[in-house]
C-alpha positions in Angstrom: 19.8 -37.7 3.6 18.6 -39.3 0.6 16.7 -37.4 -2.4 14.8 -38.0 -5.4 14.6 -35.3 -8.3 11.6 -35.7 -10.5 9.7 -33.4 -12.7 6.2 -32.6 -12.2 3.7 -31.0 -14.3 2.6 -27.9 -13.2 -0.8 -29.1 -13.3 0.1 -31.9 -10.7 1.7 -29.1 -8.1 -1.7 -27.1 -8.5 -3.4 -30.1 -7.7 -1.3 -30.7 -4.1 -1.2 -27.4 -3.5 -5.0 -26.9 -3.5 -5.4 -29.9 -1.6 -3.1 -29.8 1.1 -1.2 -32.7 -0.2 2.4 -29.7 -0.2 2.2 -27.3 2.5 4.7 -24.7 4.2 6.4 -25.2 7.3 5.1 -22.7 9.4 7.9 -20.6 10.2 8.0 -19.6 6.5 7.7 -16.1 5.7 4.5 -14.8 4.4 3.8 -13.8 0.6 6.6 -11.3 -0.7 5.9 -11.0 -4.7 5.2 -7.9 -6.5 2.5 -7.9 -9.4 5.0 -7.5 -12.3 7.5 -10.5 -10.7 3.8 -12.6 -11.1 3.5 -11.4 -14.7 6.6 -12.2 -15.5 6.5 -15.6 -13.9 3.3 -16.1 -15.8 5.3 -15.3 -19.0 7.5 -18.0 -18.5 4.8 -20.5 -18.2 2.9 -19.2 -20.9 6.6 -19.8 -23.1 7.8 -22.8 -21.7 11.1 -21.6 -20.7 12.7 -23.4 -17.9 11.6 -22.8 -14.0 14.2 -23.4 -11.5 14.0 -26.5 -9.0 11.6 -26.4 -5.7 12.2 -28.3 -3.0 10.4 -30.1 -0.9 10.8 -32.1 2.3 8.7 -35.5 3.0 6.6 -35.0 6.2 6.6 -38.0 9.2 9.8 -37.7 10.1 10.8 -38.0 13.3 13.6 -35.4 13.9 11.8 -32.9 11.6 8.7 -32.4 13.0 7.5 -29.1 11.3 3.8 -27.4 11.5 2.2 -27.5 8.3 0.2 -24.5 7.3 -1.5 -24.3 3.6 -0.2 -22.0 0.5 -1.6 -18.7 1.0 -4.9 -18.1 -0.4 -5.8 -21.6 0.1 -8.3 -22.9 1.8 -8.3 -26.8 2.9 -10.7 -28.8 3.7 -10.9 -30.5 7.1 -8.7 -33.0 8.0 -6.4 -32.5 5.0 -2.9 -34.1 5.9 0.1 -32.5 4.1 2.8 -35.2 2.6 5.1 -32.6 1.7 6.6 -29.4 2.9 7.6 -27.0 0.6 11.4 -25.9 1.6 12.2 -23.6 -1.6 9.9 -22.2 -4.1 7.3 -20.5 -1.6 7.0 -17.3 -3.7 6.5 -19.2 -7.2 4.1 -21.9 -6.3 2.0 -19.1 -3.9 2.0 -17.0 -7.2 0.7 -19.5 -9.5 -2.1 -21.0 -7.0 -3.5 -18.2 -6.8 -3.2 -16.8 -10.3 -4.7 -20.0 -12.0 -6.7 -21.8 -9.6 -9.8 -20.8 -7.9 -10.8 -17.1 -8.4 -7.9 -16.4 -10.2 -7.4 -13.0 -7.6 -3.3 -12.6 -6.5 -3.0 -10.5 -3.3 0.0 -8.7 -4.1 1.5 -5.2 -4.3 3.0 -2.8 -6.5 6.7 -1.3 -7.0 6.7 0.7 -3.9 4.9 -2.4 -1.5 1.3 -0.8 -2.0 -1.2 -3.7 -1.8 -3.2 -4.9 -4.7 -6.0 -7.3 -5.7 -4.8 -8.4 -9.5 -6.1 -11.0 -11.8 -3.9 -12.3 -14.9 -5.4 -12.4 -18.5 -4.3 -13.3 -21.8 -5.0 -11.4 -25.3 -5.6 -14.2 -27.2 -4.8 -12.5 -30.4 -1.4 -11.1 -29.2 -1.2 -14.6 -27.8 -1.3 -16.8 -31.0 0.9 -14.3 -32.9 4.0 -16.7 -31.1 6.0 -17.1 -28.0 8.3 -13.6 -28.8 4.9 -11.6 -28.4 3.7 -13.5 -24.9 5.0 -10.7 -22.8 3.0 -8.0 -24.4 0.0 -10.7 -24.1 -0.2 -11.4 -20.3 -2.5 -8.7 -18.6 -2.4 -7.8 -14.9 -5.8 -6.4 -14.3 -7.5 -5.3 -11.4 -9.6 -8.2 -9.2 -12.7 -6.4 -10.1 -12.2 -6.4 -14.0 -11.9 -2.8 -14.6 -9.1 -0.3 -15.5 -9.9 3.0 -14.0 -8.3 6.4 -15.0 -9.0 10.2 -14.2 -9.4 9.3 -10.4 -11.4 6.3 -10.6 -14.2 7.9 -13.0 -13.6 6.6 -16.4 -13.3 3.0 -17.2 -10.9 2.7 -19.8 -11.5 -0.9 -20.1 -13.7 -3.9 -18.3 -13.5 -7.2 -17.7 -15.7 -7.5 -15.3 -18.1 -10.6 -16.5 -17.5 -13.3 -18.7 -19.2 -11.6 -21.7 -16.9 -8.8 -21.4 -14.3 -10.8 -21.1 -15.7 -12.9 -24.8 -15.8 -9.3 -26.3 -12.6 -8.5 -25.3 -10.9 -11.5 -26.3 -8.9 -11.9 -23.1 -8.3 -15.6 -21.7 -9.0 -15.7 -17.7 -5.8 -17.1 -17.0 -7.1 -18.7 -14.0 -9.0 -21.4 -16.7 -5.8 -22.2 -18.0 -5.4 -25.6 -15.9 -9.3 -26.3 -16.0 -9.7 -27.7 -19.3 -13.2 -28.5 -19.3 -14.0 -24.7 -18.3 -11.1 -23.1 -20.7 -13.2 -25.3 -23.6 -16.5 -24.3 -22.2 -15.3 -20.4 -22.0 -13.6 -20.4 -25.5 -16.4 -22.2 -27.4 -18.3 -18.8 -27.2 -15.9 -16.8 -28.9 -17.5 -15.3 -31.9 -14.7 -16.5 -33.9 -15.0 -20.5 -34.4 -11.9 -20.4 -35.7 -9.7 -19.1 -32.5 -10.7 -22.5 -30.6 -8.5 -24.9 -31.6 -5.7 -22.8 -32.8 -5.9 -21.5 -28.8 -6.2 -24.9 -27.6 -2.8 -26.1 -29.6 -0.4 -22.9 -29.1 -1.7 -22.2 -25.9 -3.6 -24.8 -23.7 -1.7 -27.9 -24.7 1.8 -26.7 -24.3 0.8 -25.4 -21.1 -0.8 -28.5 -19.8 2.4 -29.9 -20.7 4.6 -27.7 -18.2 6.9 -29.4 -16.1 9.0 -27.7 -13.0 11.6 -30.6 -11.6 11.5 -30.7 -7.7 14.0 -31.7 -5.1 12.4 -34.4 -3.3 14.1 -35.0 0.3 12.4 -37.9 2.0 11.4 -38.5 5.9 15.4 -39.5 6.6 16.7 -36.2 6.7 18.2 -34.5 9.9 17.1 -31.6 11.3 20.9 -29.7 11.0 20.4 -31.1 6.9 17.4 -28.8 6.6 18.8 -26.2 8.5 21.7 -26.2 6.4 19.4 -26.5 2.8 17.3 -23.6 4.3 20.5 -21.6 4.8 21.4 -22.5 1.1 18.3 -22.3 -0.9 15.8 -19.7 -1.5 17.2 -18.3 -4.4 13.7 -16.6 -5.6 12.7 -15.6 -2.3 14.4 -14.2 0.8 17.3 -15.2 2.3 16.2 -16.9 5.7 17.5 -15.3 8.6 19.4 -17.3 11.7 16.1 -17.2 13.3 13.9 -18.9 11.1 17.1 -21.3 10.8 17.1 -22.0 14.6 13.3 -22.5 14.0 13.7 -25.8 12.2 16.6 -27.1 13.9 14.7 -26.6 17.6 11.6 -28.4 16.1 12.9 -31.1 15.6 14.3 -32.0 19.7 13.6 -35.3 20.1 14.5 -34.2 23.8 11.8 -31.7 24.2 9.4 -33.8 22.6 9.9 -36.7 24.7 9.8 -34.4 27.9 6.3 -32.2 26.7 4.8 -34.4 24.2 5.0 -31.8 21.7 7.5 -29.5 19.9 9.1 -26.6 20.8 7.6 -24.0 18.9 10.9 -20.9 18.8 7.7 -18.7 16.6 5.3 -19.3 19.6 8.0 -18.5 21.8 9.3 -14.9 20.7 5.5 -13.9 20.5 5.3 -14.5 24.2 8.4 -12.6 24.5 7.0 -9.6 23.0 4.0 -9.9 24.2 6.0 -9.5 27.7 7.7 -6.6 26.6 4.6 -4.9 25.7 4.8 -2.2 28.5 8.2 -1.3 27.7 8.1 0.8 24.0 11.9 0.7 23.2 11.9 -3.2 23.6 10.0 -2.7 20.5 13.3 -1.7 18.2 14.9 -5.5 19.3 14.3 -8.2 17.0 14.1 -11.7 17.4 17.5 -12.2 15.8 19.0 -9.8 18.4 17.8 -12.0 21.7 19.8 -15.0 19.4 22.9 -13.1 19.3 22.4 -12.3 23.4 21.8 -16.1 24.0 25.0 -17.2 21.9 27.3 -14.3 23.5 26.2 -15.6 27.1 26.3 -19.3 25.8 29.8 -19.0 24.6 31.0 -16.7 27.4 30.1 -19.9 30.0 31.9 -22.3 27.7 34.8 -19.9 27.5 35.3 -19.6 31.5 34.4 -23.1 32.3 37.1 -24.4 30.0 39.9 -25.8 31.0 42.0 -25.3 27.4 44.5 -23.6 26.9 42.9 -21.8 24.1 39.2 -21.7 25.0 36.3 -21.4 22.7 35.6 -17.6 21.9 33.2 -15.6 22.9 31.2 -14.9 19.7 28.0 -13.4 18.8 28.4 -14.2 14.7 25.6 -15.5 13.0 28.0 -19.1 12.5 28.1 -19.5 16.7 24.1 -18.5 16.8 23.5 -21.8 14.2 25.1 -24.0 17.0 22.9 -23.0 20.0 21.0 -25.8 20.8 17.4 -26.1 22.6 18.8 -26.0 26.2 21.1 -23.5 25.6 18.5 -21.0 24.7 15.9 -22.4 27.7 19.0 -22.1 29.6 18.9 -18.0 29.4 15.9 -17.3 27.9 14.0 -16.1 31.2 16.5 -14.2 32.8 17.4 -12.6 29.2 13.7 -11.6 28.7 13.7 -10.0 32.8 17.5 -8.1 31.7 16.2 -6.5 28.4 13.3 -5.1 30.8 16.0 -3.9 32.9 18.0 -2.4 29.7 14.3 -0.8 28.9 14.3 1.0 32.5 17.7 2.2 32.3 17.2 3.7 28.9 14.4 5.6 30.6 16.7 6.8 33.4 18.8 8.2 30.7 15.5 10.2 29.3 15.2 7.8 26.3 11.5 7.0 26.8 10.1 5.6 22.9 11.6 3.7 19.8 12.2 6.3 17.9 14.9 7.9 20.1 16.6 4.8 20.9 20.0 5.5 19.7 21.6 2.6 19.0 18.6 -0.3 19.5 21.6 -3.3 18.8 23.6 -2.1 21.7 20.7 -3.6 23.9 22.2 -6.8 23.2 25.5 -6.2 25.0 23.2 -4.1 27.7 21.2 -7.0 28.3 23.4 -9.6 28.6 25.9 -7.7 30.8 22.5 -7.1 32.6 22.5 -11.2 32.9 26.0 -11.4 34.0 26.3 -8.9 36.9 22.6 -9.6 38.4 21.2 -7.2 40.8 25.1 -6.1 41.2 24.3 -4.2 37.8 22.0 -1.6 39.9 24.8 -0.9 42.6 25.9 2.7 42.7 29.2 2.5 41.4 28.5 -0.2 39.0 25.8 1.5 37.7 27.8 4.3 36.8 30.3 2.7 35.4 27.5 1.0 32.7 26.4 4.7 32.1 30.1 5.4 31.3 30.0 2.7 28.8 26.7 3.6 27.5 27.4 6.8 26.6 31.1 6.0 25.0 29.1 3.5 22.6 26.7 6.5 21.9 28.1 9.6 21.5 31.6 7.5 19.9 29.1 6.1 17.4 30.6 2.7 17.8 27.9 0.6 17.1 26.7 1.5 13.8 28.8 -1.1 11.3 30.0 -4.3 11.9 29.3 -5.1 16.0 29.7 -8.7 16.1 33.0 -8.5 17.3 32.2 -5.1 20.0 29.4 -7.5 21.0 31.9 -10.0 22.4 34.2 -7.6 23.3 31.5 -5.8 25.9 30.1 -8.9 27.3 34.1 -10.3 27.8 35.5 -6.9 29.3 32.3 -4.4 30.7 31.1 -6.6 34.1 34.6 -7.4 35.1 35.9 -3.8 34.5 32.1 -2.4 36.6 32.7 -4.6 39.5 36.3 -3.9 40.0 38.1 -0.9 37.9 41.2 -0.6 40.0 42.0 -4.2 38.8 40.7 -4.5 35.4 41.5 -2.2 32.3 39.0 0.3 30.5 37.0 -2.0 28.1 37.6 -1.2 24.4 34.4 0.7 24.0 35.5 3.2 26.2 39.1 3.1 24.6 37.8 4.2 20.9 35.4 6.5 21.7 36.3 9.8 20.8 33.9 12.8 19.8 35.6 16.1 18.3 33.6 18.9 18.4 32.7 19.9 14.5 30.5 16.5 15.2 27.8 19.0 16.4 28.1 21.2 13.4 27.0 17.6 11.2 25.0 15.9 13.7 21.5 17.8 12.4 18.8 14.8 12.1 18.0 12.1 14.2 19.1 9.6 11.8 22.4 9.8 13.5 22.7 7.8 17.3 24.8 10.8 18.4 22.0 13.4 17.3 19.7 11.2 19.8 22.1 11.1 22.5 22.7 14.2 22.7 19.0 15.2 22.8 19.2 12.7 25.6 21.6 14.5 27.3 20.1 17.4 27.7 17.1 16.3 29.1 19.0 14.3 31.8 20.9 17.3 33.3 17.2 18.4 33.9 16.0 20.2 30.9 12.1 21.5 31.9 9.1 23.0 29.4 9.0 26.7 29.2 5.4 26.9 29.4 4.9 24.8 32.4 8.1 24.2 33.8 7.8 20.3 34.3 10.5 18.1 34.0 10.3 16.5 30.5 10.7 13.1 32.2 8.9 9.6 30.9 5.5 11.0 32.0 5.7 14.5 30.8 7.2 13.4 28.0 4.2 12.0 26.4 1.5 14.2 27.9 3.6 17.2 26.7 4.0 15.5 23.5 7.9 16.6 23.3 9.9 16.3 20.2 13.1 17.7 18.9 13.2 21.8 17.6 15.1 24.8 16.4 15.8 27.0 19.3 16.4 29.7 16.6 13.1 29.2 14.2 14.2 28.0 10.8 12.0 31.0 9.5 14.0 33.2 11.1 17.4 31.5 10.2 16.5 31.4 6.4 15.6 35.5 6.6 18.7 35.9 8.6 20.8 34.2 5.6 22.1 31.5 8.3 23.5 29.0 6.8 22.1 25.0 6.7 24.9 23.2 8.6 24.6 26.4 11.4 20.5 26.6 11.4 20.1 22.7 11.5 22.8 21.5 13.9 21.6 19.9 17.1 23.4 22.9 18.6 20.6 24.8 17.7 18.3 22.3 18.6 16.4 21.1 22.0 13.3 19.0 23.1 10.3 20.6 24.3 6.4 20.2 24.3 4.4 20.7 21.5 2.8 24.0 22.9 6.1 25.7 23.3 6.9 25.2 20.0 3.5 26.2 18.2 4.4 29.2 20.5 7.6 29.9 19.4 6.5 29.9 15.9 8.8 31.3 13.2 9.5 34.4 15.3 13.1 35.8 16.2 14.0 34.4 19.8 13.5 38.1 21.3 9.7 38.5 20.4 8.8 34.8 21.1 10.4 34.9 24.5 8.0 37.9 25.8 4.8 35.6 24.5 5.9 32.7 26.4 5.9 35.2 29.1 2.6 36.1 28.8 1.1 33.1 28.0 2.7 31.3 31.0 2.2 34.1 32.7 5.8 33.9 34.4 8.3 36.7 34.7 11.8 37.1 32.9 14.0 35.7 35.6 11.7 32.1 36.1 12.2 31.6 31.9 15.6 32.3 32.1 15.9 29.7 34.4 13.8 27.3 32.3 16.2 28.4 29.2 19.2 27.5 31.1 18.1 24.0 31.8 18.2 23.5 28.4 21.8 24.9 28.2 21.0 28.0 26.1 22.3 31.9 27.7 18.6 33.4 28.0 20.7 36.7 27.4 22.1 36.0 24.1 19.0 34.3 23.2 16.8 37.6 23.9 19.4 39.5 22.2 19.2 37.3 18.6 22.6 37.0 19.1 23.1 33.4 16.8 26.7 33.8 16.9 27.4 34.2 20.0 24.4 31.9 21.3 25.9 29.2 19.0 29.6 29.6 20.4 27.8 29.2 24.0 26.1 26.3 23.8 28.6 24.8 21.5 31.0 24.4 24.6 28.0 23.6 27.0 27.3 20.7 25.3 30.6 19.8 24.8 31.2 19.7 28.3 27.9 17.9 29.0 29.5 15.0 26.4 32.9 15.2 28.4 31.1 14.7 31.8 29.0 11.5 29.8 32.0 10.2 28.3 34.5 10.6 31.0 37.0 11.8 29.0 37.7 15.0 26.5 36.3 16.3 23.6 38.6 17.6 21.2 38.0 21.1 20.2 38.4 22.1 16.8 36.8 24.9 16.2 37.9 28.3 17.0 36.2 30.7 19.4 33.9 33.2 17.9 31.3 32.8 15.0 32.4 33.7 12.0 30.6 37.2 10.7 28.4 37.6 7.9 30.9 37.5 4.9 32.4 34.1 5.9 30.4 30.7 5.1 28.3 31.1 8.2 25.9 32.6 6.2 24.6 31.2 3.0 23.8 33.5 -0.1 19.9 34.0 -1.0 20.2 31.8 -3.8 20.8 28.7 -1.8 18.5 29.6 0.7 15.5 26.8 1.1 12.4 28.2 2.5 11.6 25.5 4.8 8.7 25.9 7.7 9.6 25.4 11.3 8.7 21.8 12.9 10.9 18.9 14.6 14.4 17.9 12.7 
């Protein structure tokens, strides 16, 4: 790899970056900047501190054969042929196109991502008091000139033509590398005077700005770039093993030969998603995640085929995804994309229907890829079960929320040989750390936690139904019903019974059902709410009770208001639904009996919240 590191003006890069002579590759990410990073990079300029280095990568070369696509914001002209790519300094140069070329407009977005339209100006008069007063002299402005307060009513100040912009003695900034139009624009100034005095402190010193570059010419390898993309980007974002993979698989002189053109990994995932379409939690996997299942099926070939006495590991960490090569990924691609369908199917069999209530969405890697190992011997009775085992050890253990490279490997090693034959082959280690002690429930009250989800899960799988319609809340219902998770014991009622927050808002007290159920239910206690169900539904006591106890909740207590006891009940009914799920025990903790009304089960007024019922 050989490199050259000259300095160009900034005038020069505006010129090849407006004409298509430096492009992007087109796997780089799209415009990230906020306004007041522009501003401040504008600033810089505008003082002549120093820029750090961009990089850019000579196009034509045979093992790097990248898809230009222009500098946001730009548009080329036909048949424009880009010499360079731009490896590292995306965000800047994108910034400073836009800001002074052209229109001058910056799509960009405030503080909290909101999009904006901004165009940069310049007092002048703050401008040529010297370089310590530039920052208060660069203005972001809205792209249509005007600064808008009470609502958008009042214009507090206007830029909006160029003889506002003369009477407000502020400098398009988008002029500034246009000499002949910054001369034209500044000999109307009122002021004679301000002309050359702008022209020496401002225009010249600017015209003279120089950012060095990184020049890497048309001999450099594909695993060089991948290996300066995985090092650079220090004003952007770091690049992620995908978009790394995505310049070392362009490059496959192999491919090329084979197709006549390159393998596009980009074009490739959108066709994967685009087959996934029908399947709603494949919407939580990312493209990094399908990596990670190639390299742990990869390596876990290598490893068996090996004849070493210390095989290669299995591995699903990011260094072992950077050595997948082209075939290896066409190697498992199409059965992966078929066994994360699979893994979307059984999720639904466990009454997880849509994104949302996916518990853990990275333990469909492992899923998947055991998926690809067993074949159709992963839909066998006893197998099948034994996967559930697994699944639900992962879950309700909360064993995949931290580091999971290393479960990863473990699962894909240990679950299909321990599912095909369990007499012979010991409990995988998933299974071995998974532990749940009951005060879990007490803390598991949003479904921020995979647990929370799981249990909800749960419940519906032992064949929860809706109390006003008694249907199964299955994949169809559960959409037309539009379930969600709610209090069983209305929050309204819970905060005027002085029950206390970890009590009223544990997933104890919690269940899925339709939305008309709930917007029955109301805020009311239990005992009136059950008798308008009743009416409504137009079903008798015994047929709700039975609806009730699908959801494991004692209809008697419940008509009773009796929280206490009702929470003690279902406390140990779900902890025996976990301990059927988990194949093992839970550990109880917690004594039998709520505590009464002078102990911490109930919270005093004063740190009562007065919250409306909905879901958690």
């Amino acid at each position: 790899m050989a490199f050259q590191t000259p300095q160009h003006t900034l005038a020069k890069y505006l010129e090849w970056t407006t004409s298509g002579h430096i492009q992007l590759p087109d796997f780089q990410r799209q415009f990230k900047w906020e306004d007041e990073r522009i501003r401040q990079l504008l600033v810089t300029v505008l003082r002549g501190h120093p820029m750090g280095a961009v990089m850019l990568l000579s196009t034509g070369n045979d093992q790097v054969r990248f898809k230009p696509r222009p500098i946001e914001g730009v548009a080329l002209a036909d048949g424009s042929q880009a010499e360079w790519l731009l490896l590292d300094g995306q965000q800047r140069l994108t910034s400073l196109t836009q800001a002074l070329t052209g229109s001058g407009v910056v799509k960009t977005m405030d503080a909290r991502g909101k999009d904006l339209e901004r165009r940069y100006y310049l007092d002048i008069d703050v401008a040529l008091l010297g370089d310590d007063r530039m920052d208060e002299a660069v203005k972001p402005i809205p792209a249509d000139g005007t600064v808008r307060s009470n609502f958008g009513r009042d214009v507090e100040f206007d830029v909006s033509t160029e003889a506002k912009e003369l009477e407000a003695r502020h400098f398009p900034l988008r002029l500034l590398y246009d000499p002949f139009a910054a001369s034209t624009w500044l000999s109307k100034l009122s002021d004679g005077r301000t002309m050359p005095s702008f022209i020496a402190k401002v225009l010249q010193p600017a015209g003279a700005y120089a950012i060095p570059a990184i020049q890497l010419d048309n001999s450099t390898t594909k695993s060089a770039v991948a290996t300066v993309f995985e090092k650079v980007n220090t004003g952007g974002l770091p690049l992620n093993v995908f978009e790394l993979l995505t310049s070392l698989f362009a490059g496959d002189a192999d491919y090329y030969a084979r197709h006549g053109e390159d393998f596009r990994l980009n074009d490739d995932w959108k066709r994967t998603k685009a087959m996934w379409q029908s399947s709603p939690v494949l919407s939580t996997v990312e493209s990094t995640d399908f990596l990670q299942a190639v390299t742990m099926l990869t390596t876990l070939k290598r490893n068996r085929e090996s004849a070493s006495e210390r095989p290669p590991a299995v591995s699903a960490k990011r260094e072992d995804v950077l050595k997948l090569t082209l075939g290896d990924y066409l190697e498992w691609r199409d059965t992966l994309r078929e066994a994360f369908v699979w893994a979307s199917t059984f999720l639904a069999d466990r009454f997880v229907f849509v994104a949302k209530e996916v518990p853990y969405p990275k333990q469909l890697v492992p899923l998947a890829a055991i998926r690809v190992v067993l074949g159709q011997r992963a839909d066998l009775i006893g197998v099948r079960g034994r996967i559930v085992r697994w699944y639900w050890c992962g879950i309700l253990g909360e064993l995949y929320g931290g580091s999971i490279e290393s479960r990863f490997a473990r699962d894909i090693e240990q679950v299909p040989d321990w599912v095909l034959d369990s007499d012979s082959n010991p409990l995988p280690r998933t299974i071995v750390d998974a532990t749940f002690v009951e005060s879990r429930l007490l803390s598991l009250r949003t479904r921020n936690a995979a647990a929370y989800k799981g249990i909800a899960a749960l419940v519906l799988a032992q064949g929860a139904r809706d109390w006003m319609e008694d249907k199964a809340l299955d994949k169809v219902q559960y959409t037309d019903l539009a379930v969600d998770i709610h209090h069983v014991f209305p929050q309204k009622w819970c905060n005027d019974n002085r029950i206390d927050d970890q009590y009223r808002e544990s997933i104890i007290n919690k269940t899925a059902i339709g939305a008309k159920t709930n917007r029955t239910i109301g805020g009311v206690a239990p005992s009136q709410y059950v008798g308008v169900i009743e009416r409504n539904a137009q079903i008798d006591p015994d047929r709700l009770d039975s609806l009730l106890t699908s959801h494991c909740i004692d209809p008697v207590l419940l008509r009773q208001d009796a929280f206490e006891a009702f929470f003690d009940a279902r406390r140990d009914s779900l902890c025996t639904l976990i301990e059927q799920a988990m194949g093992k025990a839970v550990q109880r903790d917690l004594t039998a009996g709520a505590p009464t009304e002078d102990s911490s089960f109930f919270e005093p007024d004063s740190l009562r919240e007065d919250q409306s019922d909905g879901e958690a």
